[in-house]
C-alpha positions in Angstrom: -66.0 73.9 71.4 -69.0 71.5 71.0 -68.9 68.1 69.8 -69.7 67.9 66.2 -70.4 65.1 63.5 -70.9 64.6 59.5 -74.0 64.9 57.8 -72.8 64.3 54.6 -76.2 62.6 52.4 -74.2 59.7 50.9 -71.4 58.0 51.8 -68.0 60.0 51.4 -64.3 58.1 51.1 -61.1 59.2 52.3 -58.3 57.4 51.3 -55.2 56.9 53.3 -51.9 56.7 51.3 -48.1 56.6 52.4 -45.3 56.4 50.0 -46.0 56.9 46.5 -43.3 54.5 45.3 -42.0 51.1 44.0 -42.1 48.5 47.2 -39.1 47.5 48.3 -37.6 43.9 47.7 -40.1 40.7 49.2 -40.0 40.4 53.1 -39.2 43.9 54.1 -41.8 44.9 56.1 -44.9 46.6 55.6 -44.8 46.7 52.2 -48.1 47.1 51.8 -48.0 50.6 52.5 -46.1 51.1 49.2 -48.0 52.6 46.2 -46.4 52.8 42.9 -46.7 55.7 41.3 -48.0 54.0 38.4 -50.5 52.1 40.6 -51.7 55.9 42.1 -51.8 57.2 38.3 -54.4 55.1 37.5 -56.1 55.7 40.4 -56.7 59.1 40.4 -57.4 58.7 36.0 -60.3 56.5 36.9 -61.4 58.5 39.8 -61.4 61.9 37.0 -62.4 59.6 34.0 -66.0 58.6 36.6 -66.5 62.7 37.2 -65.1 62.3 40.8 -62.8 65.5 42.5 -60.0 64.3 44.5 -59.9 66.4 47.6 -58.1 67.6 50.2 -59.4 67.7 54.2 -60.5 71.2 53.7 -62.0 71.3 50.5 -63.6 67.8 51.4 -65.5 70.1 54.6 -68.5 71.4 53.2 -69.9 67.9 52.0 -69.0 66.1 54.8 -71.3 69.3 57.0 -74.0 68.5 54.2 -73.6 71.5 52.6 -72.8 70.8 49.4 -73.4 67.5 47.5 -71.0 66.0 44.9 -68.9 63.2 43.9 -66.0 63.5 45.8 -63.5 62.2 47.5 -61.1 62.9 49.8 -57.4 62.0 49.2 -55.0 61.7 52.6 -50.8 61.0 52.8 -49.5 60.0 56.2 -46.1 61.2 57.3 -45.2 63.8 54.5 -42.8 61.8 52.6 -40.7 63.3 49.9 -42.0 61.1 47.2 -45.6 62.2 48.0 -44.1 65.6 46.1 -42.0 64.3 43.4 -44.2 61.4 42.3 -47.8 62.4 43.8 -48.1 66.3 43.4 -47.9 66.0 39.3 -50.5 63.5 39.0 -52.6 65.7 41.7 -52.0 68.8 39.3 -53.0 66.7 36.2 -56.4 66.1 37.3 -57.1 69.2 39.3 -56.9 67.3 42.5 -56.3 68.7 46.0 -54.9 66.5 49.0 -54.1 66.2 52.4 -50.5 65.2 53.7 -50.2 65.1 57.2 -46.5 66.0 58.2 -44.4 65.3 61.2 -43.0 68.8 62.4 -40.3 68.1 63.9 -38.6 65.5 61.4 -38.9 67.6 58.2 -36.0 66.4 56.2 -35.4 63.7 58.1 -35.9 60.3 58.0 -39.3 57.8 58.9 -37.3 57.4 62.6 -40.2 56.1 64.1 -39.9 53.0 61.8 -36.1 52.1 62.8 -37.0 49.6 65.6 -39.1 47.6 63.6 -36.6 47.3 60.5 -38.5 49.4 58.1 -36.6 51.2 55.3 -35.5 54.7 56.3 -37.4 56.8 53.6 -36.7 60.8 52.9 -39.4 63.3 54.8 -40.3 66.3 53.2 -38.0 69.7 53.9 -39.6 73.2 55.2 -39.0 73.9 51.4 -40.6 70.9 50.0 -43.4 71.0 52.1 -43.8 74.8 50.6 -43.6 73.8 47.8 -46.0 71.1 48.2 -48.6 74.0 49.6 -47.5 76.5 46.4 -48.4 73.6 44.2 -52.2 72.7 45.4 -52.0 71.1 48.0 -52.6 71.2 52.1 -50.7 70.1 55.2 -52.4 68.6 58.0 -50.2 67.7 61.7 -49.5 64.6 62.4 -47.8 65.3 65.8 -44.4 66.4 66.3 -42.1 63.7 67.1 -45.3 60.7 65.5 -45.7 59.0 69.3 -48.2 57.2 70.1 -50.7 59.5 72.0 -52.7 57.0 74.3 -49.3 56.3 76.0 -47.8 59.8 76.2 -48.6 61.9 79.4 -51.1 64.5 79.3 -48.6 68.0 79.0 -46.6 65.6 76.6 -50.1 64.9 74.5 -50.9 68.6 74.2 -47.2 69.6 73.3 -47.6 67.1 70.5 -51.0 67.6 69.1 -50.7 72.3 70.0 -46.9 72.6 69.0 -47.6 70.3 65.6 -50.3 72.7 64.3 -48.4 75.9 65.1 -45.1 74.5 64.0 -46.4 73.3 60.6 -48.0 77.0 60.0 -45.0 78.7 60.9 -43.1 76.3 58.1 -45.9 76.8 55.2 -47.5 80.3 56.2 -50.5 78.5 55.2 -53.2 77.2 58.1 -52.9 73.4 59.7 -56.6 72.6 60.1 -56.6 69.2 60.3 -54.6 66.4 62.2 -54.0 62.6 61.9 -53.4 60.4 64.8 -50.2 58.5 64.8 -50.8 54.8 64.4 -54.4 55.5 64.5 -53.9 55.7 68.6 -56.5 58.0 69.7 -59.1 57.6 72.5 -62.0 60.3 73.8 -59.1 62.4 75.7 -56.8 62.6 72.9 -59.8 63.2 70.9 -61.0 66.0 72.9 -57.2 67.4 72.5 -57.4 67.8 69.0 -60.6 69.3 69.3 -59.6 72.0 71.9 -56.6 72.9 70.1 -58.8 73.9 67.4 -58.4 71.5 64.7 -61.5 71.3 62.3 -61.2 67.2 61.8 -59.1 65.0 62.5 -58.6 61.0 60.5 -58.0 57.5 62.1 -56.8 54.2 60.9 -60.4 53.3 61.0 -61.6 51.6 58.0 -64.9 52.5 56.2 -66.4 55.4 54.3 -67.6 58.4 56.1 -71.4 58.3 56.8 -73.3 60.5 58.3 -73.0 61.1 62.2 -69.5 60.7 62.3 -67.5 62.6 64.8 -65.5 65.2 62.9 -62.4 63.8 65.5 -62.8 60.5 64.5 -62.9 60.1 60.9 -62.6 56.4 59.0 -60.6 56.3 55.9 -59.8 53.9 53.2 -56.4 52.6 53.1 -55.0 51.9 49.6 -52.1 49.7 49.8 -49.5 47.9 47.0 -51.9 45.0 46.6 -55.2 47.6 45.8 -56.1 46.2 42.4 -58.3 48.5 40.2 -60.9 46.5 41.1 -60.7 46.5 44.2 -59.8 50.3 44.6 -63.2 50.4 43.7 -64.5 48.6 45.5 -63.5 50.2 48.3 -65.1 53.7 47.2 -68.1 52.9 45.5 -69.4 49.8 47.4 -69.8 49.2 50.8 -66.8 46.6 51.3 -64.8 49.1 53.1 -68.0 49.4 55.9 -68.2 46.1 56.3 -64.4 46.5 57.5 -65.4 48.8 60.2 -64.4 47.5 63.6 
Protein backbone atom coordinates (compact mmCIF):
# COMPACT_ATOMS: atom_id res chain seq x y z
CA UNK A 1 0.00 0.00 0.00
CA UNK A 2 1.53 3.46 -1.03
CA UNK A 3 2.36 6.15 1.14
CA UNK A 4 -0.33 8.69 1.25
CA UNK A 5 -0.90 12.33 2.61
CA UNK A 6 -3.88 15.11 3.23
CA UNK A 7 -4.80 17.47 0.81
CA UNK A 8 -7.31 19.02 2.63
CA UNK A 9 -7.66 23.14 1.15
CA UNK A 10 -7.64 24.71 4.66
CA UNK A 11 -6.59 23.77 7.78
CA UNK A 12 -8.66 20.83 9.46
CA UNK A 13 -8.61 20.19 13.66
CA UNK A 14 -8.91 17.06 15.38
CA UNK A 15 -9.26 17.21 18.82
CA UNK A 16 -7.92 14.81 21.28
CA UNK A 17 -10.09 14.17 24.46
CA UNK A 18 -9.94 11.55 27.38
CA UNK A 19 -12.35 11.50 30.20
CA UNK A 20 -15.37 13.48 29.91
CA UNK A 21 -15.55 14.10 33.67
CA UNK A 22 -15.11 16.29 36.77
CA UNK A 23 -11.07 16.31 37.66
CA UNK A 24 -10.22 14.63 40.43
CA UNK A 25 -9.09 16.40 43.76
CA UNK A 26 -5.68 18.98 43.27
CA UNK A 27 -2.29 17.04 42.93
CA UNK A 28 -3.51 13.79 41.40
CA UNK A 29 -1.88 13.52 38.45
CA UNK A 30 -2.57 14.40 34.97
CA UNK A 31 -5.49 16.15 35.66
CA UNK A 32 -5.36 17.89 32.75
CA UNK A 33 -6.71 15.26 30.79
CA UNK A 34 -9.98 15.69 32.62
CA UNK A 35 -12.92 17.42 30.69
CA UNK A 36 -16.00 18.19 32.45
CA UNK A 37 -18.90 17.34 30.90
CA UNK A 38 -20.10 20.73 31.23
CA UNK A 39 -16.75 22.14 29.90
CA UNK A 40 -17.34 19.60 26.61
CA UNK A 41 -21.11 20.81 26.37
CA UNK A 42 -20.17 24.07 25.59
CA UNK A 43 -17.77 23.04 23.35
CA UNK A 44 -19.47 21.18 21.04
CA UNK A 45 -22.72 24.18 21.41
CA UNK A 46 -20.21 26.69 20.16
CA UNK A 47 -18.70 24.51 17.66
CA UNK A 48 -22.79 23.80 16.17
CA UNK A 49 -23.82 27.45 17.22
CA UNK A 50 -20.52 28.63 14.38
CA UNK A 51 -22.11 26.00 11.53
CA UNK A 52 -19.21 23.53 12.32
CA UNK A 53 -19.90 19.30 12.09
CA UNK A 54 -18.14 17.48 14.72
CA UNK A 55 -16.74 14.42 13.12
CA UNK A 56 -15.62 11.19 13.47
CA UNK A 57 -12.10 9.73 11.71
CA UNK A 58 -14.26 8.36 8.94
CA UNK A 59 -16.61 10.90 8.24
CA UNK A 60 -13.70 13.46 8.70
CA UNK A 61 -11.91 11.31 5.34
CA UNK A 62 -13.13 12.92 2.41
CA UNK A 63 -11.98 16.50 3.38
CA UNK A 64 -8.85 15.68 4.69
CA UNK A 65 -8.36 13.72 0.69
CA UNK A 66 -9.74 17.20 -0.65
CA UNK A 67 -12.69 15.90 -1.69
CA UNK A 68 -15.10 17.64 -0.08
CA UNK A 69 -14.87 21.12 1.57
CA UNK A 70 -16.67 22.18 4.80
CA UNK A 71 -16.34 23.35 8.26
CA UNK A 72 -15.56 20.59 10.04
CA UNK A 73 -13.93 19.15 12.56
CA UNK A 74 -12.88 16.08 13.75
CA UNK A 75 -13.60 14.94 17.37
CA UNK A 76 -11.15 11.96 18.86
CA UNK A 77 -11.37 10.02 22.66
CA UNK A 78 -8.37 8.07 23.74
CA UNK A 79 -8.74 4.83 25.64
CA UNK A 80 -12.60 4.20 25.38
CA UNK A 81 -13.55 5.21 28.76
CA UNK A 82 -16.96 4.58 30.13
CA UNK A 83 -17.79 8.13 30.65
CA UNK A 84 -17.06 8.99 27.05
CA UNK A 85 -20.72 7.08 26.74
CA UNK A 86 -22.63 8.19 29.51
CA UNK A 87 -21.51 11.85 29.56
CA UNK A 88 -20.15 12.37 25.85
CA UNK A 89 -22.50 10.25 23.46
CA UNK A 90 -25.76 12.60 24.56
CA UNK A 91 -24.17 15.79 23.80
CA UNK A 92 -22.72 14.07 20.47
CA UNK A 93 -26.42 13.01 19.59
CA UNK A 94 -27.69 16.63 20.44
CA UNK A 95 -25.80 18.29 17.86
CA UNK A 96 -25.70 15.54 15.25
CA UNK A 97 -22.06 14.91 15.94
CA UNK A 98 -20.03 11.83 15.07
CA UNK A 99 -16.63 10.83 16.89
CA UNK A 100 -13.84 8.73 17.19
CA UNK A 101 -13.03 6.66 20.44
CA UNK A 102 -10.16 4.66 20.14
CA UNK A 103 -10.46 1.53 22.44
CA UNK A 104 -8.10 -0.78 24.05
CA UNK A 105 -9.17 -4.46 23.04
CA UNK A 106 -8.12 -6.30 25.44
CA UNK A 107 -9.13 -4.27 28.64
CA UNK A 108 -12.83 -3.59 27.73
CA UNK A 109 -14.37 -3.39 31.17
CA UNK A 110 -11.54 -2.99 32.83
CA UNK A 111 -9.70 -0.51 34.26
CA UNK A 112 -6.89 2.44 32.80
CA UNK A 113 -4.11 -0.44 33.98
CA UNK A 114 -1.58 1.17 32.10
CA UNK A 115 -1.85 4.23 34.52
CA UNK A 116 -1.33 2.17 37.90
CA UNK A 117 2.47 2.75 38.14
CA UNK A 118 2.31 6.25 37.80
CA UNK A 119 -0.56 6.80 40.55
CA UNK A 120 -3.29 7.82 38.23
CA UNK A 121 -6.92 7.14 39.30
CA UNK A 122 -8.19 3.76 37.99
CA UNK A 123 -11.17 4.91 35.81
CA UNK A 124 -14.06 2.33 34.24
CA UNK A 125 -13.24 1.21 30.35
CA UNK A 126 -16.01 0.66 28.17
CA UNK A 127 -17.68 -3.13 28.03
CA UNK A 128 -18.10 -5.22 24.58
CA UNK A 129 -21.72 -3.89 25.29
CA UNK A 130 -20.96 -0.37 25.96
CA UNK A 131 -18.80 -0.08 23.24
CA UNK A 132 -21.93 -1.43 21.06
CA UNK A 133 -23.75 0.64 22.20
CA UNK A 134 -21.47 3.46 21.74
CA UNK A 135 -21.42 2.32 17.74
CA UNK A 136 -25.57 1.82 17.79
CA UNK A 137 -25.66 5.34 18.99
CA UNK A 138 -23.50 7.37 16.21
CA UNK A 139 -20.49 6.84 16.80
CA UNK A 140 -17.07 4.94 15.63
CA UNK A 141 -14.27 2.89 17.27
CA UNK A 142 -10.89 3.24 16.22
CA UNK A 143 -7.82 0.56 17.93
CA UNK A 144 -5.74 1.78 20.15
CA UNK A 145 -3.61 -1.42 20.55
CA UNK A 146 -4.50 -4.28 22.63
CA UNK A 147 -2.77 -4.23 25.87
CA UNK A 148 -1.84 0.29 25.21
CA UNK A 149 2.25 -0.46 25.21
CA UNK A 150 4.35 1.58 24.01
CA UNK A 151 5.18 0.46 20.42
CA UNK A 152 8.80 1.91 19.77
CA UNK A 153 9.88 -0.47 22.63
CA UNK A 154 7.86 -3.61 21.86
CA UNK A 155 9.55 -6.21 19.56
CA UNK A 156 8.57 -6.42 16.10
CA UNK A 157 6.01 -9.84 16.16
CA UNK A 158 4.92 -8.14 19.49
CA UNK A 159 4.20 -4.64 17.40
CA UNK A 160 2.21 -6.39 14.76
CA UNK A 161 0.16 -8.54 17.39
CA UNK A 162 -0.76 -5.26 18.88
CA UNK A 163 -1.48 -2.99 16.11
CA UNK A 164 -3.25 -6.55 13.59
CA UNK A 165 -5.04 -8.30 16.72
CA UNK A 166 -6.44 -4.67 17.95
CA UNK A 167 -8.24 -3.96 14.66
CA UNK A 168 -9.74 -7.49 14.28
CA UNK A 169 -10.51 -7.74 17.91
CA UNK A 170 -12.48 -4.50 18.10
CA UNK A 171 -14.61 -5.67 14.83
CA UNK A 172 -15.29 -8.86 16.13
CA UNK A 173 -16.74 -6.81 19.49
CA UNK A 174 -18.80 -4.01 17.48
CA UNK A 175 -19.50 -5.92 14.01
CA UNK A 176 -18.82 -2.60 12.78
CA UNK A 177 -15.22 -1.85 10.78
CA UNK A 178 -11.90 -0.47 12.87
CA UNK A 179 -10.40 1.84 10.29
CA UNK A 180 -8.50 3.91 12.11
CA UNK A 181 -5.79 3.51 15.01
CA UNK A 182 -4.16 5.81 17.65
CA UNK A 183 -0.66 5.30 18.89
CA UNK A 184 -0.33 4.78 22.60
CA UNK A 185 1.44 7.70 24.23
CA UNK A 186 1.85 9.13 20.80
CA UNK A 187 4.98 6.50 20.50
CA UNK A 188 5.27 5.90 16.87
CA UNK A 189 8.26 5.98 14.55
CA UNK A 190 8.39 5.18 10.48
CA UNK A 191 8.26 1.22 11.32
CA UNK A 192 5.47 1.39 13.56
CA UNK A 193 4.08 3.72 11.07
CA UNK A 194 4.52 1.50 8.21
CA UNK A 195 2.64 -1.23 10.65
CA UNK A 196 -0.40 0.49 10.83
CA UNK A 197 -0.34 1.13 7.33
CA UNK A 198 0.18 -2.55 6.18
CA UNK A 199 -2.42 -3.76 8.38
CA UNK A 200 -4.69 -1.76 6.47
CA UNK A 201 -5.71 1.08 8.64
CA UNK A 202 -7.01 4.21 6.61
CA UNK A 203 -5.28 6.94 9.28
CA UNK A 204 -3.91 6.71 12.10
CA UNK A 205 -3.55 10.12 15.08
CA UNK A 206 -0.49 11.11 17.23
CA UNK A 207 0.04 13.29 20.23
CA UNK A 208 1.34 15.69 17.72
CA UNK A 209 -0.01 19.06 18.24
CA UNK A 210 -1.26 21.33 15.36
CA UNK A 211 -4.12 21.36 12.85
CA UNK A 212 -3.98 19.11 9.87
CA UNK A 213 -2.63 20.86 6.77
CA UNK A 214 -2.18 19.71 3.73
CA UNK A 215 0.60 16.99 2.95
CA UNK A 216 0.22 15.32 6.03
CA UNK A 217 0.89 11.70 6.19
CA UNK A 218 -2.42 9.90 6.71
CA UNK A 219 -0.20 7.65 9.54
CA UNK A 220 0.85 10.56 11.20
CA UNK A 221 -1.88 12.78 11.94
CA UNK A 222 -1.56 16.04 14.62
CA UNK A 223 -4.44 16.70 16.76
CA UNK A 224 -5.51 19.24 19.26
CA UNK A 225 -5.60 18.28 22.82
CA UNK A 226 -8.35 19.83 24.90
CA UNK A 227 -7.58 19.50 28.37
CA UNK A 228 -9.45 20.79 32.06
CA UNK A 229 -7.73 24.16 31.73
CA UNK A 230 -9.16 24.77 27.73
CA UNK A 231 -11.06 27.98 28.34
CA UNK A 232 -13.65 28.88 25.65
CA UNK A 233 -11.32 31.14 24.55
CA UNK A 234 -8.83 29.37 24.17
CA UNK A 235 -10.67 26.18 22.70
CA UNK A 236 -10.84 28.51 20.02
CA UNK A 237 -8.09 29.40 19.68
CA UNK A 238 -6.92 26.26 19.14
CA UNK A 239 -9.38 25.53 16.03
CA UNK A 240 -9.73 28.61 14.33
CA UNK A 241 -6.23 30.28 14.69
CA UNK A 242 -2.98 29.02 14.13
CA UNK A 243 -1.84 28.78 17.97
CA UNK A 244 -2.06 25.04 17.83
CA UNK A 245 0.72 25.15 14.62
CA UNK A 246 2.77 27.11 16.26
CA UNK A 247 2.83 24.17 18.87
CA UNK A 248 4.09 21.73 16.37
CA UNK A 249 7.37 20.16 17.38
Amino acid sequence: MPSFHTANLAPIPILTYHQIELAPPKGAPYRGLYVSPGSFKRQMALLSMLGYRGLSLSGLMPYLRGELQGKVVGISFDDGYLNNLTNALPVLQKYGFSSTCYAVSQLLGKTNEWDRRIGIAQTPLMTAAQLQAWVAGGQEVGAHTRHHVHLTQTDDQGCQDEIGLSKTELESTTHAPVAHFCYPYGDLNDETALMVERAEFQSATTTQRSRCHAGEDFMKLPRVPVLRTTSLLSFGLKLFTAYEDKKRQ
